[in-house]
C-alpha positions in Angstrom: 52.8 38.1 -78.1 53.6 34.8 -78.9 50.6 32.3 -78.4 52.5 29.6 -76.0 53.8 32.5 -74.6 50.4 34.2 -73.9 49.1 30.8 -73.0 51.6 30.5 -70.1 50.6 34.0 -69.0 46.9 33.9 -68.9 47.1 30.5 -66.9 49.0 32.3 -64.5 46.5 35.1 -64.7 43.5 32.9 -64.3 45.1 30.9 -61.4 45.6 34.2 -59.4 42.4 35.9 -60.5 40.3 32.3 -59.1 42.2 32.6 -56.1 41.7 35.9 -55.7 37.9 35.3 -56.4 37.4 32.3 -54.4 38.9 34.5 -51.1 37.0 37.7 -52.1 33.7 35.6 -52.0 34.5 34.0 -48.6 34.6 37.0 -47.2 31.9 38.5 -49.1 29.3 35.6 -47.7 31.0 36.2 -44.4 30.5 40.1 -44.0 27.1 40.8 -45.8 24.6 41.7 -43.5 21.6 40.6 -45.6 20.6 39.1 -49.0 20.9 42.4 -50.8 24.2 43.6 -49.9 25.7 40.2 -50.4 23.8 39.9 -54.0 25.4 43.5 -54.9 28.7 42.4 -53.4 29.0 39.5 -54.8 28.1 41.3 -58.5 30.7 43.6 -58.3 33.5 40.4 -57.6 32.5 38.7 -60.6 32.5 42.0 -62.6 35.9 43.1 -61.4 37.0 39.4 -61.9 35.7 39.9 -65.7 37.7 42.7 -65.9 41.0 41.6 -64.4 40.4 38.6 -67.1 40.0 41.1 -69.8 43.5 42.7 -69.3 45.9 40.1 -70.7 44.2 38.8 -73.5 46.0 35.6 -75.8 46.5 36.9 -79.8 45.9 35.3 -82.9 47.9 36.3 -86.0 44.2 37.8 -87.3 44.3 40.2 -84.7 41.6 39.0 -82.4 42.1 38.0 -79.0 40.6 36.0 -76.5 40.0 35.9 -72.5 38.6 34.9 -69.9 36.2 37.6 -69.4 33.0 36.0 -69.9 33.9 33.1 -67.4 33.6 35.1 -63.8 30.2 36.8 -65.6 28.7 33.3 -66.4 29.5 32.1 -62.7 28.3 35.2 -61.1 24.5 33.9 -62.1 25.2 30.6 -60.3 26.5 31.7 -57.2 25.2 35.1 -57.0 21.8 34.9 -58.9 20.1 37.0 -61.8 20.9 40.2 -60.0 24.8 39.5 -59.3 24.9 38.3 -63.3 23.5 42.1 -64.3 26.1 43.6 -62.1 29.0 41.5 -63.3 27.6 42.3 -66.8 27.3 45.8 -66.5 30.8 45.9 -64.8 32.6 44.2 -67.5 30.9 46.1 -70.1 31.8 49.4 -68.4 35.6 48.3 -68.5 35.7 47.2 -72.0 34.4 51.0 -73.0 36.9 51.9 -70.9 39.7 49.7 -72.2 38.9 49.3 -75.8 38.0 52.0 -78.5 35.4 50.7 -81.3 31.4 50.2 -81.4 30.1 49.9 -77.4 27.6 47.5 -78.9 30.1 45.0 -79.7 32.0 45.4 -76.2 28.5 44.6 -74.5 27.7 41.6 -76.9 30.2 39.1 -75.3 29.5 39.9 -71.4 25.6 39.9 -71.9 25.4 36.7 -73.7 27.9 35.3 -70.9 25.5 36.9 -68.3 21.9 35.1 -69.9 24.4 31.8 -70.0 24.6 32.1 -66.4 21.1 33.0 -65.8 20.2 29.3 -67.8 21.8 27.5 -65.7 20.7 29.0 -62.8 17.0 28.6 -63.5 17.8 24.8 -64.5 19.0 24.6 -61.1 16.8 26.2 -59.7 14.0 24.0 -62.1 15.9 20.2 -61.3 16.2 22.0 -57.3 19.5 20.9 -57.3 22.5 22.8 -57.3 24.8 22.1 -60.9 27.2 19.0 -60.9 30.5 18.8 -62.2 29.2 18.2 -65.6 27.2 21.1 -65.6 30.5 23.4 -65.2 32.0 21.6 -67.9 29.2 22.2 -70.2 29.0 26.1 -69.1 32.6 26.7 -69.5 32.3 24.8 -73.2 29.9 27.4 -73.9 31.7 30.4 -72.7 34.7 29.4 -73.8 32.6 29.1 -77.3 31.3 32.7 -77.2 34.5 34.5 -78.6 34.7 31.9 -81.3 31.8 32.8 -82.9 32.1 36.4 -82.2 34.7 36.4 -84.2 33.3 34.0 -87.3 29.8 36.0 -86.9 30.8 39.4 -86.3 34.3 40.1 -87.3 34.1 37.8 -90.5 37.3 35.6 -89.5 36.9 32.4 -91.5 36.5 29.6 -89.2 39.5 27.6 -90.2 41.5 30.5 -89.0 40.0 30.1 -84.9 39.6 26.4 -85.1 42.3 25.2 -84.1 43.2 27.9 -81.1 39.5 27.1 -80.3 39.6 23.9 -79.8 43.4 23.7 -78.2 43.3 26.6 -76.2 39.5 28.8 -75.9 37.1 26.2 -75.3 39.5 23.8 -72.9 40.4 26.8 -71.1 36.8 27.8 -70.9 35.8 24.3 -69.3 38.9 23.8 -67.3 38.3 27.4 -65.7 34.5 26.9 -65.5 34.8 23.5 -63.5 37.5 24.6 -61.5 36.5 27.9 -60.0 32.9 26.2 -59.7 34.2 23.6 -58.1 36.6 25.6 -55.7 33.3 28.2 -55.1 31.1 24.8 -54.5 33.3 23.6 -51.9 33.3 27.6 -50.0 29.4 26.8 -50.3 29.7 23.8 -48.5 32.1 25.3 -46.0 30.4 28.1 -45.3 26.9 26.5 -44.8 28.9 24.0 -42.2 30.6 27.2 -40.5 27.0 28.3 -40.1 25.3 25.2 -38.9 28.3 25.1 -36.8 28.4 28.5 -35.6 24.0 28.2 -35.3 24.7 25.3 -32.9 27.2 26.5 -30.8 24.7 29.8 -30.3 22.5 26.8 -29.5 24.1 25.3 -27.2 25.3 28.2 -25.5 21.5 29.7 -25.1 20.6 25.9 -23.4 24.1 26.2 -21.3 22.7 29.5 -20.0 19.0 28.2 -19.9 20.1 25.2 -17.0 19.3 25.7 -14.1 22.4 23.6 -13.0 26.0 24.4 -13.2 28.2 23.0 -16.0 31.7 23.1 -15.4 34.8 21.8 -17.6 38.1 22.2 -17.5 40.8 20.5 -19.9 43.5 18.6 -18.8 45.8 21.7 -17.8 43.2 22.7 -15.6 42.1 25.8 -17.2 38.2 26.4 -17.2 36.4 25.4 -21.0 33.0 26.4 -19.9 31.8 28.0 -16.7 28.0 29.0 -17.4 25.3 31.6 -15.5 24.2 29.0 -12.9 27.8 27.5 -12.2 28.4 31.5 -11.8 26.1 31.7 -9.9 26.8 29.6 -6.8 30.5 29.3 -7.5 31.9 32.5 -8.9 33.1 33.9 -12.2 35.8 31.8 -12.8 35.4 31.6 -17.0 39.3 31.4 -18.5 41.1 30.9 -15.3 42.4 27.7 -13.3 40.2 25.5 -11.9 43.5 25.3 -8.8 42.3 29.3 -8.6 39.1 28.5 -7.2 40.3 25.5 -4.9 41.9 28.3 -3.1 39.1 30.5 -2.5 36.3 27.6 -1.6 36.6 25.3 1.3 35.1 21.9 0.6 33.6 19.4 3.3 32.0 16.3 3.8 27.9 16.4 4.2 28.3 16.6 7.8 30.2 20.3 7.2 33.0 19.2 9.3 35.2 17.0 7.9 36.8 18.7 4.9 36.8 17.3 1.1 40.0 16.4 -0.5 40.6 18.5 -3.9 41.0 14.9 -5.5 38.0 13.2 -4.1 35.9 16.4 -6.0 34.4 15.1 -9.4 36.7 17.8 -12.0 39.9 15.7 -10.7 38.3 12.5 -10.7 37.0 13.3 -14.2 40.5 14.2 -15.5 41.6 11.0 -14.1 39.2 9.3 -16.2 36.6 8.2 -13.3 32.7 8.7 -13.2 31.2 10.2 -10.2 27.6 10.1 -9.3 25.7 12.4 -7.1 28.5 13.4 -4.9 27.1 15.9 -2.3 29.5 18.4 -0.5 29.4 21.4 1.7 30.6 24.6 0.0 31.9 27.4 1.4 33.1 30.4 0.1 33.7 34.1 0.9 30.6 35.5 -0.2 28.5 32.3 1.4 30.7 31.7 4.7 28.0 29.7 6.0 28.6 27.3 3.1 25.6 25.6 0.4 25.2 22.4 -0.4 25.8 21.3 -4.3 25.3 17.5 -6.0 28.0 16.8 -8.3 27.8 14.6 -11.0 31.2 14.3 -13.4 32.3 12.7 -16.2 35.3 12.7 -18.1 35.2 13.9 -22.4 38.0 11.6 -24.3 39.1 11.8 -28.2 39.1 9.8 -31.0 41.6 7.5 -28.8 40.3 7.3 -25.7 42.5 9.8 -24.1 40.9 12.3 -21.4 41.3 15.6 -23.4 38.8 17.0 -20.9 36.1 17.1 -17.6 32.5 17.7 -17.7 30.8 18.4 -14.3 27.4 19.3 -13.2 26.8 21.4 -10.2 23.4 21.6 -9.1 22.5 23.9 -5.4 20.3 21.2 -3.3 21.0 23.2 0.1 16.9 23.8 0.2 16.5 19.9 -0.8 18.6 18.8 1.9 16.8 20.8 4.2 13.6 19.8 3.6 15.0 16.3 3.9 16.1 16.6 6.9 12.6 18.5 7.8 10.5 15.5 6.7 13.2 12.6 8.4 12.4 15.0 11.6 8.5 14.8 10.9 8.7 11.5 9.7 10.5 10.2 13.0 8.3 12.6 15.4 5.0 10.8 13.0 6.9 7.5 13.9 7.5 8.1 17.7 3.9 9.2 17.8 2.4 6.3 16.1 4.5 3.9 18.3 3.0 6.1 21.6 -0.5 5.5 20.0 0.4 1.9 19.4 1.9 1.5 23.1 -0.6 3.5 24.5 -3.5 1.2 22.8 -1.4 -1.8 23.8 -1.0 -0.8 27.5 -4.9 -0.2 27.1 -5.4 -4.0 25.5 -7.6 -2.4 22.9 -7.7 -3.0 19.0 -8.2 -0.8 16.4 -10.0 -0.6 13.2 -10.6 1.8 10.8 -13.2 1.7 8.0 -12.8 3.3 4.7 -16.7 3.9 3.7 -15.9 4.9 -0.3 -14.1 1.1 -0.7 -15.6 -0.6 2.1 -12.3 -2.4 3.3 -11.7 -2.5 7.0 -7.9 -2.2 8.7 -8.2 -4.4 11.7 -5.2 -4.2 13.8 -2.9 -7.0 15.4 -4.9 -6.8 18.9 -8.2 -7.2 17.0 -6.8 -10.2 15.1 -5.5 -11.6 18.5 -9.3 -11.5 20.0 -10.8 -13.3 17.6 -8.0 -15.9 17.9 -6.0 -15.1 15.0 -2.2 -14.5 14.8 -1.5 -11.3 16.1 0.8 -11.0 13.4 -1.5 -12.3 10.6 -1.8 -11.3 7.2 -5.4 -10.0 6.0 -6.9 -11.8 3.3 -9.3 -9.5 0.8 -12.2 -11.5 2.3 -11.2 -10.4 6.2 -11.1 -6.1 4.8 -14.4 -6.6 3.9 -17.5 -4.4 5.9 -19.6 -7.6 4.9 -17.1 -10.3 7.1 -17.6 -8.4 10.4 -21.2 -8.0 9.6 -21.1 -12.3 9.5 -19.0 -12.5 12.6 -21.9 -10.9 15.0 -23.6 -12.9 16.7 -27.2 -13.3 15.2 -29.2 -11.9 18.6 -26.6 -8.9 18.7 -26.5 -8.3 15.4 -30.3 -6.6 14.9 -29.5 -4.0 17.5 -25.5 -3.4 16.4 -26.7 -2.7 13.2 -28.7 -0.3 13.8 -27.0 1.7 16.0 -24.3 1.4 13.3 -27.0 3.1 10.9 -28.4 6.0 13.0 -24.2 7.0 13.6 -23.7 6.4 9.9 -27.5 8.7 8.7 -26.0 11.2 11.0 -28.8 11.0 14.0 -25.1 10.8 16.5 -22.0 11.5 15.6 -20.1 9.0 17.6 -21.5 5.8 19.5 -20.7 2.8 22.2 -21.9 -0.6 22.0 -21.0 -4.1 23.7 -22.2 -7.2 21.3 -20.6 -10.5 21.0 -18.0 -11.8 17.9 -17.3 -15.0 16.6 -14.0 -16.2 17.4 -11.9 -18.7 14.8 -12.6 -21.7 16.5 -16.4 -21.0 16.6 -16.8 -19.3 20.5 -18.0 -16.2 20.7 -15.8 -13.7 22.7 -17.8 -10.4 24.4 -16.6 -6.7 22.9 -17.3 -3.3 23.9 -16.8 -1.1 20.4 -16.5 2.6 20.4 -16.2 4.6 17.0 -16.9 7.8 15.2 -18.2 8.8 11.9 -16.0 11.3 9.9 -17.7 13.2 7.3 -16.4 15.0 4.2 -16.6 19.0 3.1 -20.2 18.1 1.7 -21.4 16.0 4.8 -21.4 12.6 3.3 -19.7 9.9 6.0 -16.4 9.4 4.4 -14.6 7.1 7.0 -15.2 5.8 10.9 -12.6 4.2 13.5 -13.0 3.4 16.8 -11.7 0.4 19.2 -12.5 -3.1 20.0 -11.9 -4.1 23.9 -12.6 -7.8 24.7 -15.0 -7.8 27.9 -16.0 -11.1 28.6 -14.1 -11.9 31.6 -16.3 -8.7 32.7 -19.2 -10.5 31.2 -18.7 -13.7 33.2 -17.7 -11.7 35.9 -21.2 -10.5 35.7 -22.8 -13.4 35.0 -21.3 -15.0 38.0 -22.1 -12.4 40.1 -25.8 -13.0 39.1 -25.7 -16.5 39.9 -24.3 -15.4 43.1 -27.0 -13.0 43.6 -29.5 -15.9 42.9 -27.5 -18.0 45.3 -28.3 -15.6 47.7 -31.8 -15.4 47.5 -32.4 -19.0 47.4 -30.3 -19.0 50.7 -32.7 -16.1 52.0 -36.0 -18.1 50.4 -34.8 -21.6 51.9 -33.5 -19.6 55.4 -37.1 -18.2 55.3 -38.7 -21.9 54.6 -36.5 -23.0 57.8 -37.4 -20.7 60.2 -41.0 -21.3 58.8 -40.9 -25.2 58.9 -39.1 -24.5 62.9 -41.9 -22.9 64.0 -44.5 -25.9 62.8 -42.4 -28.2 63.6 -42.0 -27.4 67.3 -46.0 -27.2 67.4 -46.0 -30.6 66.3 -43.5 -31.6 68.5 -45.8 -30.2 71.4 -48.8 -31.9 70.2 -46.9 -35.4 69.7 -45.5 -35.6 72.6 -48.7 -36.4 74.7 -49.5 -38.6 71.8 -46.4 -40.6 71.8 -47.1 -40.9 75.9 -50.7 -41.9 75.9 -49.8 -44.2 73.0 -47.3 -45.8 75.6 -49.2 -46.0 78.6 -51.7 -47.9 76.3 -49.1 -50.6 74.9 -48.1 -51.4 78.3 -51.5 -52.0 79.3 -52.9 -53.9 76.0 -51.9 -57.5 75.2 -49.5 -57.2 72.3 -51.1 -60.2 70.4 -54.0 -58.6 70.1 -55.5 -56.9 67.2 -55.4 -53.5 69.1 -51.6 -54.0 70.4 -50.8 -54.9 66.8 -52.2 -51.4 65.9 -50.7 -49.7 69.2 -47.6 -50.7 67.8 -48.7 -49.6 64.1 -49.6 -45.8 65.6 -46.3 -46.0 68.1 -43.8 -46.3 65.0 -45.7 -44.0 62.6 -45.4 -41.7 65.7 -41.6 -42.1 66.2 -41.1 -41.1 62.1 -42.9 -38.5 62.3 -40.7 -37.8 65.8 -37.8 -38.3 63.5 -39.0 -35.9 60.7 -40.1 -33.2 63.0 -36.2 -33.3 64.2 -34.7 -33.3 61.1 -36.6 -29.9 60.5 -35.6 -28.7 63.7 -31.6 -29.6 62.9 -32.4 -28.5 59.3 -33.7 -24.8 60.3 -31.5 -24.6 63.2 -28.3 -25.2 60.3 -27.4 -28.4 62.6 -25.6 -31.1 60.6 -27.5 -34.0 60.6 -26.2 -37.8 61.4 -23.7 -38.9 58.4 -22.5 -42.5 58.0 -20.6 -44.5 55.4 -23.0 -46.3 52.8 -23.0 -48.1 50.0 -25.2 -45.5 47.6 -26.1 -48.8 45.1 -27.9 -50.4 48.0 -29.5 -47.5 49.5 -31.1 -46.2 46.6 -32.2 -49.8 45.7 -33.8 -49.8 49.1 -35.3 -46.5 48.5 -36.9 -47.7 45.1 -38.4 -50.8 46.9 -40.2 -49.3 48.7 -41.5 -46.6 46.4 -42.8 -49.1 43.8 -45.6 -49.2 45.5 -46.7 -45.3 45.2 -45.6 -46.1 41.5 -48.9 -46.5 39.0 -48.2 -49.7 36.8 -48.6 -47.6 33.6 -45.0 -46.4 34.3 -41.6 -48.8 34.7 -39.5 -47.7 37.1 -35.6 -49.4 37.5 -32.2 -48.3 38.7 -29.1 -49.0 36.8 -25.8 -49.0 38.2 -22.3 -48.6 36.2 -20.6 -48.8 39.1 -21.0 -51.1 41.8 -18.7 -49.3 44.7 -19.9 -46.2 45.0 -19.8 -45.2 49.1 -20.9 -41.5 50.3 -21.1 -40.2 53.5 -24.2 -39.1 53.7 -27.6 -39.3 56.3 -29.7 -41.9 54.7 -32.8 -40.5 55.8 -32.2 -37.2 53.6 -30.9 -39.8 50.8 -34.1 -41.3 51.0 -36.0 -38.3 51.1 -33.9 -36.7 48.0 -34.6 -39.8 46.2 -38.3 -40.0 46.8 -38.6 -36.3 45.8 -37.0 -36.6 42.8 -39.0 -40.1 41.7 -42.1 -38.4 43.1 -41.9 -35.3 40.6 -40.9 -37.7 38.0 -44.4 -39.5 38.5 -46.4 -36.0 38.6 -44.8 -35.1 35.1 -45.4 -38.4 33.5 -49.2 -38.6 35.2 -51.8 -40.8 33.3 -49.8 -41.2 30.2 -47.5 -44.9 30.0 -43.4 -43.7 30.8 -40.9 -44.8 32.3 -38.4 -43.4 35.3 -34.9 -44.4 35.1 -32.5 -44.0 37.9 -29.0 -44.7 37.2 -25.2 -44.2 39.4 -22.2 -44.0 38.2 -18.6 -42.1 39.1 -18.0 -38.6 37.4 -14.4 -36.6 37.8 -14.4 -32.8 38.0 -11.3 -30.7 37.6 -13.4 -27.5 37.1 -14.5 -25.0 39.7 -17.6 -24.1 38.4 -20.0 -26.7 36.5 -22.8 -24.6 34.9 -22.2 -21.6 36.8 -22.0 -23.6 40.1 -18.8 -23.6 42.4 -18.2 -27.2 43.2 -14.8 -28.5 44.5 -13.3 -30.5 42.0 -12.7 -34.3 42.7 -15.1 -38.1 42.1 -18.3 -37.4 42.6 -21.0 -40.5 43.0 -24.0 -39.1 40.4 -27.6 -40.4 40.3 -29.8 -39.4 37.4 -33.4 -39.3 37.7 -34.8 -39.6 34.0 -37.9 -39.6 32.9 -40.1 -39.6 29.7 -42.7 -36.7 30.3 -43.2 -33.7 28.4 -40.3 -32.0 29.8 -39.9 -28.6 31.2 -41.1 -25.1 30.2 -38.2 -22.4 29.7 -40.0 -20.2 31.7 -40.3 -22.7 34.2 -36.7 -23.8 34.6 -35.2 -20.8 35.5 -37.7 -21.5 39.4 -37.5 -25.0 39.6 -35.5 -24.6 43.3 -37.3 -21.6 44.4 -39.2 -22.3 47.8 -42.9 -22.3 47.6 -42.7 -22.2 43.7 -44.6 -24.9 42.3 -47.2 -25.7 38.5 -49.4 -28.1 40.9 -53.0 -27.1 41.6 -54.0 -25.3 44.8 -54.6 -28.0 47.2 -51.7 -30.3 45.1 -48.5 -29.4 45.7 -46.4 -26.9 49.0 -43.6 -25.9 46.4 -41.3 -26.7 48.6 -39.6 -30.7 47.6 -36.9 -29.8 45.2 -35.8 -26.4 47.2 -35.2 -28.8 50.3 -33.5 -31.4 47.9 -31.7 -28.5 46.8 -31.0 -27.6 50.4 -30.4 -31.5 51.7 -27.7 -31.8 48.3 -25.8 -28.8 49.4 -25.0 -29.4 52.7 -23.6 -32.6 52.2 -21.3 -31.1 49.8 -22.7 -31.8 46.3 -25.2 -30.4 43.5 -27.6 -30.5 41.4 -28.0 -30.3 37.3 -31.1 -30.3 35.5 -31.4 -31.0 31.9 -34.4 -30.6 29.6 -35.4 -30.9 26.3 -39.3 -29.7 26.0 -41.3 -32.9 24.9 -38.4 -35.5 25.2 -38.8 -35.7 29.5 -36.1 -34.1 31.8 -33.4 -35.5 33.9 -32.2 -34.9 37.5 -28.7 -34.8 37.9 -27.6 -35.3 42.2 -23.8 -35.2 42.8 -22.6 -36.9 46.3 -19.0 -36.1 47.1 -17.5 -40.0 46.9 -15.4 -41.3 49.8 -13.5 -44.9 50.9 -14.6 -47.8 48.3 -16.9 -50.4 50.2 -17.8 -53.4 49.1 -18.7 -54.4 45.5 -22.7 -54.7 45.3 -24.7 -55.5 42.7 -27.4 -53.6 40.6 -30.9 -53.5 41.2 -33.6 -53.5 39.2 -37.1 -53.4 40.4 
């Protein structure tokens, strides 16, 4: 054969046999089961490729021949390794025996140097751990292509100048251009198949996490055939893998939440998806044969668009929240029975008028409610402060003779000695007053005993405290009435045995005047005996009215000049070591009053004055002036508001004991010696003050003197006086 012509034939031959190689090893990756097999496999392409190269050799006019059977051996040791090399080798040796008559030795020489070729370069891969470049198959295929050269210059003897030139035209070009392009075409199968497997190890991937959800993944593509359909979606919405997703809107009814109102097919997230919209946690009401009384699923969708931006398909997840929605609806009922209970408690606690507070013992911060805000005169509504949580700022609000006693009955609940416990103690209020509580609580302890936590309630008490406290003063009333009812029917009784024994007096003392000059020294002193008589006439019957509850003679006066009068003639009873003067603010001051009892209540008053003050130097000051009252009660006393005319009896003596004050009005009570003093002056000043209406204030501070406070109901404005001082 010509060599053009054989040229053009084995190009042909080598195009088909890399073809042929390049799909035989596709498969051959494809189907072998493990390394081994796909090592022996792959030996026996390259071998069989060695041979197919053998069969249509190119001539030279020396009668050698050269082709391209050492170029599928030398490849075999790249892409097969070692092993797949010896194979090839072997192979191709066996079928130039077979082929070729001559020495076997020099049939194997060729293949087995092509073969150790191979295996160099694949431990220089394998050395630089990267696979062979371009430039590397050039190199190989230089080589190979070289191999027949020099067996035929070495071993046959052909002289060199013969084989150069089809060497370096034909052999060693055809060597490199086969060697880079079937490694090149077997590189790029490499590179496919490893992406096929990545590909095909991801999608086994994805699949095992599609089947591992526990939620439903749906989609279908734009002609409404179902892409994926895993186990869950199965699950709770049939086997509906490769049919229509308008198949299974015929067998499930879809509604709203409330079950009732049914879902349009286009409001469900697949069709909204395939129209390009989002849709986010839309939950519906499935029903289905299987499940007629229907489930409840949260749909999420989203549609899946190309390159372009066109919807090629829908993604929707499915998840069953039928239990979830149940238990919703469980804790909303428990939440609003919790609620309606809580506003009972709260209604029943505000219908009570009671606060709460509850006392976390591990933090120490308090919870005071609105009520208990309100009686200490803050906002019901107000906000706490950190300062106003705190164990430590109720502690400060107790008032200091409560607080010993709170605080310990606080401890002995707290130590355990009682379990719950019920005390009444006074708080201070935000503008300084201190309002009256009764507080009730309990101690809650944990698993190992400790106190963990007490509550109770707060109920403000002080209108039942000055309920109380009134009706003590009442009750004190009451027993002065009894004391000074007692003193009057006493002070009746002697006074109608003096009445009996003055009345012969006052006669004989008559009969005696008329018959005794009045110029004379004795008239002068019949007269003297005669008007000391008639007093003491007039005091006997001012007992008499005053124990027989008669009202006594009441006129108009002017109370600036009576009292004035009444001080004239008490300065002499007054020792000079003590001033005594009368100051008036106010000089039109008119009571109706007797004047006798004014004088008497006056005298009294300036009398004890004088006993306090005693040897010592003082002064008594007695001043009047006009007071207006728009209370009931002044210091526990009902009084009836309106002016009242007020003298004040002050003095500078040592003031009076505690213990003292508390019995200043009570009849037969009195700090004089035996012999000194009846007990009896302020409880009938008391007594005299009262019935004309009025009252009587005492205020003391111990060593600083004490002062005598007598109210007069005012009446009609006489005429202006002026003050005097004596």
């Amino acid at each position: 054969m010509e060599l053009h012509t054989g040229w053009i034939l084995q190009l042909l031959q080598n195009v088909c046999l890399f073809a042929a190689i390049v799909l035989c090893y596709r498969e051959v990756i494809r189907a072998a089961r493990d390394q081994r097999q796909r090592t022996l496999l792959l030996g026996l392409l390259f071998g069989t490729g060695s041979i197919v190269g053998a069969m249509l050799p190119v001539a030279l006019p020396t009668g050698h021949a050269f082709d391209t059977e050492v170029l599928p051996i030398g490849l075999a040791a790249l892409f097969g390794g070692p092993v797949a090399a010896l194979v090839a080798t072997i192979l191709a040796g066996a079928g130039q025996v077979a082929m070729h008559s001559g020495d076997i030795l020099d049939r194997l020489i060729e293949p087995s140097v092509g073969g150790l070729l191979g295996v160099c370069f694949f431990m220089l891969e394998r050395w630089r751990k990267s696979p062979v470049t371009l430039g590397g198959f050039v190199v190989l295929g230089a080589l190979l292509g070289l191999l027949p050269v020099l067996e035929a210059v070495l071993l046959d003897g052909v002289a060199f100048s013969i084989v150069a030139i089809p060497a370096l035209l034909y052999v060693i070009p055809s060597g490199m251009l086969g060697a880079t392009g079937l490694g090149a075409l077997l590189r790029r199968e490499d590179r496919n198949l490893s992406r096929e497997r990545v590909h095909a190890q991801e999608s086994k991937m994805l699949d095992a996490v599609l089947e591992s959800m526990s939620d439903g993944l749906l989609a279908v593509d734009t002609n409404g055939k179902f892409l994926v359909f895993n186990r869950p979606a199965q699950e709770m919405l049939g086997d509906w893998r490769g049919d229509k997703f308008e198949s299974w809107l015929m067998n499930y009814r879809r509604f709203h939440l409330d079950g009732t109102t049914p879902l349009a097919a286009e409001e469900l997230a697949l069709p909204r998806a395939l129209r390009g919209l989002e849709t986010n946690d839309l939950n519906v009401v499935v029903r289905s044969p299987s499940r007629p009384d229907g489930f409840v699923v949260s749909v999420n969708g989203r549609p899946l668009r190309d390159d372009q931006g066109n919807v090629v398909a829908g993604i929707t997840v499915v998840r069953d929240v039928s239990e979830l929605i149940s238990a919703q609806k469980q804790l909303a009922e428990s939440e609003a029975a919790l609620k309606q209970s809580e506003e009972r408690y709260a209604l029943a606690f505000e219908g009570a008028y009671d606060g709460l507070w509850d006392w976390d013992l591990r933090t120490g911060k308090v919870f005071w409610s609105g009520r208990c805000m309100e009686m200490l005169g803050y906002p019901k509504d107000s906000s706490l402060t950190g300062q106003m949580q705190n164990y430590d700022w109720w502690q400060s609000l107790v008032h200091p003779e409560d607080a010993p006693a709170t605080l310990r009955t606080l401890q002995d609940c707290l130590s355990g000695t009682a379990r719950s416990f019920a005390m009444e103690y006074r708080l201070r209020r935000l503008d300084g007053s201190y309002c009256w509580v009764s507080d009730r609580g309990a101690v809650i302890r944990d698993a190992n005993g400790r106190a963990s936590r007490a509550a109770g309630s707060l109920t403000d008490i002080s209108a039942r405290k000055l309920a109380e406290q009134h009706r003590r003063m009442l009750e004190d009333q009451l027993q002065q009435t009894q004391k000074i009812e007692a003193l009057g029917t006493l002070a009746g009784g002697i006074a109608h045995d003096i009445n009996n024994t003055l009345i012969p007096i006052i006669g004989t003392v008559d009969m005696l005047i008329q018959d005794t000059d009045q110029d004379s020294d004795l008239g002068e002193s019949l007269q003297d005996v005669m008007s000391a008589a008639i007093k003491v006439k007039e005091l006997v019957r001012q007992i008499l009215s005053f124990s027989r509850h008669e009202g006594s003679e009441r006129c108009t006066v002017n109370m600036g000049k009576e009292i004035a009068g009444t001080l004239r003639m008490l300065r002499a009873m007054v020792p000079a070591t003590i001033a005594l003067d009368i100051y008036a603010r106010a000089d039109n001051l008119s009571c109706k009053v007797n004047q006798t009892q004014t004088h008497q209540v006056v005298m009294n008053l300036v009398s004890n004055a004088v006993g306090a003050i005693g040897p010592n130097r003082g002064a008594i000051r007695v001043t009047l002036d006009q007071i207006e009252l728009k209370d009931a009660a002044v210091a526990g006393q009902p009084v009836v508001p309106g002016s009242y005319c007020r003298i004040s009896v002050i003095d500078t003596g040592p003031g009076i004991p505690a213990e003292v004050k508390s019995r200043l009005f009570d009849p037969f009570f009195t700090t004089k010696p035996v012999g000194e003093g009846t007990g009896l002056g302020l409880s009938v000043v008391q007594g005299i003050v009262r019935d004309h209406g009025g009252f009587i204030l005492v205020d003391n501070e111990p060593g600083e003197g004490a002062r005598f406070d007598v109210h007069f109901p005012l009446v009609q404005q006489t005429a202006p006086i002026s003050a005097a001082a004596e």
